[in-house]
C-alpha positions, 0 to 999 in steps of 0.5 A: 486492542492489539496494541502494545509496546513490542508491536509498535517497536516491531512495526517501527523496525519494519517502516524504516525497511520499508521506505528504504526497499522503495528509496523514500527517505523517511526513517522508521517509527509508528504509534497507536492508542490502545482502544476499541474504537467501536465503542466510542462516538465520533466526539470521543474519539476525536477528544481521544486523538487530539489529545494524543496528537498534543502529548506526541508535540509536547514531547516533540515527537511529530513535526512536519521535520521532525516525524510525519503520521499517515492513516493506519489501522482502524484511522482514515482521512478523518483522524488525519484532520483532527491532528491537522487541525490540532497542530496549525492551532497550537503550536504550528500556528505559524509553520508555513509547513503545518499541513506536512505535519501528517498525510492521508489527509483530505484534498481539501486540506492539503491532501493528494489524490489517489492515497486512499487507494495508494497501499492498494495500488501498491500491492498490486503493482508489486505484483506485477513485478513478479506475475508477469515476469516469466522466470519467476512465473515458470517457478509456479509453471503458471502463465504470466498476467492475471487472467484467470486467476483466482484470489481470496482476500483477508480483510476488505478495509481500505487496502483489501477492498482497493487491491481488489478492484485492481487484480479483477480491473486486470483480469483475475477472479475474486473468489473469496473475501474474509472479515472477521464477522463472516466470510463470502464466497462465489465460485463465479467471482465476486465484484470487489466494486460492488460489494465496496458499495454495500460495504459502505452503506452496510455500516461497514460489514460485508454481512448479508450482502446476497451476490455470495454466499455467507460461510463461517470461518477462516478461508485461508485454506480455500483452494485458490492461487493468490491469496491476500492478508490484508488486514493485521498481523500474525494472520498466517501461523504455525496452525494454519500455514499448512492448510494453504492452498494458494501458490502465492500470496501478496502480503497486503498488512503488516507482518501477516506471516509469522516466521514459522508460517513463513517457513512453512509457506516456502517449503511448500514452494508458495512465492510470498511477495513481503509486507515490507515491499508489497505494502509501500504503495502506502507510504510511497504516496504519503511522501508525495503527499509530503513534498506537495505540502512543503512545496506548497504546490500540487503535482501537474500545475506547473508543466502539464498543460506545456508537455501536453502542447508539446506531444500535441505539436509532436503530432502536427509535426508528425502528420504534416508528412506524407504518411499521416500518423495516427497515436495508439491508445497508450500515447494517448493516455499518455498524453491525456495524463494531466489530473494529479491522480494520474500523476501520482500513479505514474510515479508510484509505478516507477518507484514499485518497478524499481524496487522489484527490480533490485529484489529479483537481483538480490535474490539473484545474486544470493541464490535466494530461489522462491525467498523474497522476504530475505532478498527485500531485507539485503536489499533494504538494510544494505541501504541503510548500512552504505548510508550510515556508513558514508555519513560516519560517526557522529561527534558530540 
């Protein structure tokens, strides 16, 4: 019920520098329905979103060319479907693209692997960027890597729960989780795997799950050292920012810090690793998804089994010498990358490093120290300006 016309400009504004901090090559837009959709059945709501997915044609605002949806707040792969299904029986019944018209999809119609997952995966790849970079973990006098290291999450939806399971996959311990019905804590970690399981079986509440116990109230505050909002926006304010205890914090939903809370954070030395960078895992696998579609093949299908017979015959070449050679774990994980999950991973890696990398040089070069919301934005919009500036002004 949040929804309104100044939050979807805002968001708009903000998806645009997002896919510029992570090179994709989307513009910026968002829309959404101002309901509860609690308080509608499944039919309703289906009824609801292919009539709205009617009135975006209509008005020819969606298009596999034209702007392209992806799941958001309180949609999933099924909302996807229905606006899919809309689109190829209406007026993209003869679009050899229609599946492209949105992502998020499911794999059966056109879909990828690993998008549910991708905003989680992406944040904790943005992560890495800077936890296990020794400069910027000396500003916090922390260790690289995640061991030991205690997280509190805020909001255990699609992104919260995924970003999860990879920090403790990875070494940290997940001491807190925060919904907005109840909250859980456990001093000896929470596992986000099992907890994802009750979650969905508990008509997706973390209420009454017994491996933590139940608090009411926020636990923003609560002493940890990563903190994760993972949910909507405006969750860190002028009210609470000072309460913080965490001396970083992964900005897993979209604009989760007000500016104040965010001036506040920074003078208490917190490093705030931004929505605009921290959350692109998302929109990095939908333009994957996207290329799949207009290219009418899935990743791998091509070229994978002939790479894997050439790393094969690099190793029978190899051990045909004297000193027989023997692969590590990662060549072999390498070699033994052939699912389109793997794939996609793969290229989300390599998209989230590089945009890391040019934010740490922008804060750099900009003596930004510990504000890497400014140095993601110099970053982003400077793109946007050399484009807009090499493609000059239009003639009408």
């Amino acid at each position: 019920m949040d929804v309104d016309a100044d939050e979807i400009r805002a968001l708009a504004y903000l998806m645009a520098f997002k896919t510029a901090c992570v090179n994709v090559p989307f513009g910026g837009s968002k829309g959404g329905i101002r309901i509860d959709p609690k308080k509608y059945t499944a039919q309703e709501l289906q009824t609801i979103t292919r009539r709205y997915t009617m009135e975006l044609l209509r008005r020819n605002m969606i298009g596999p060319g034209i702007d392209v949806p992806a799941p958001d707040v309180n949609t999933s792969q099924r909302e996807m479907s229905w606006l899919v299904d809309q689109y190829i029986k209406t007026f993209g019944y003869n679009d050899v693209d229609a599946l492209a018209i949105t992502t998020g999809k499911p794999v059966e119609i056109g879909g990828i692997n690993g998008r549910t997952a991708a905003t989680g995966r992406g944040l904790f790849k943005a992560a890495e960027c800077f936890i296990m970079d020794k400069d910027w973990m000396d500003l916090l006098g922390w260790k690289t890597g995640w061991k030991d290291k205690t997280v509190i999450v805020q909001g255990f939806g699609n992104v919260g729960s995924h970003a999860s399971v990879f920090v403790v996959e990875a070494g940290a311990k997940l001491i807190g989780v925060q919904e907005f019905d109840v909250s859980l804590v456990n001093e000896n970690g929470i596992d986000p795997k099992d907890l994802m399981e009750y979650y969905a079986k508990n008509n997706k509440s973390i209420k009454g799950y017994t491996k933590a116990t139940e608090k009411e109230g926020s636990l923003l505050g609560e002493k940890c050292d990563i903190l994760m909002p993972c949910s909507t926006q405006k969750v860190l304010t002028v009210e609470n920012a000072n309460s913080v205890q965490a001396k970083m914090i992964l900005e897993g939903a979209n604009g989760p810090s007000t500016p104040a809370a965010d001036e506040i954070l920074r003078k208490k030395n917190v490093l705030i690793i931004p929505d605009l960078f921290c959350n692109a895992g998302g929109v990095t696998v939908s333009y994957f998804e996207y290329l799949k579609n207009i290219n009418h093949v899935s990743y791998g299908k091509m070229n994978v089994k002939r790479e894997k017979a050439i790393i094969n015959e690099i190793f029978n070449s190899m051990n045909e010498c004297e000193d027989k050679f023997k692969p590590n774990k990662k060549l072999k994980l390498i070699r033994d990358c052939t699912k389109e999950a793997d794939i996609v991973d793969a290229g989300l890696q390599t998209v989230m490093e590089t945009a890391g990398a040019g934010i740490k040089i922008v804060a750099n070069e900009f003596g930004l120290c510990n504000d890497l919301r400014t140095a993601a934005f110099i970053y982003s919009i400077s793109k946007i300006f050399r484009a807009l500036e090499m493609e000059g002004i239009s003639q009408q």
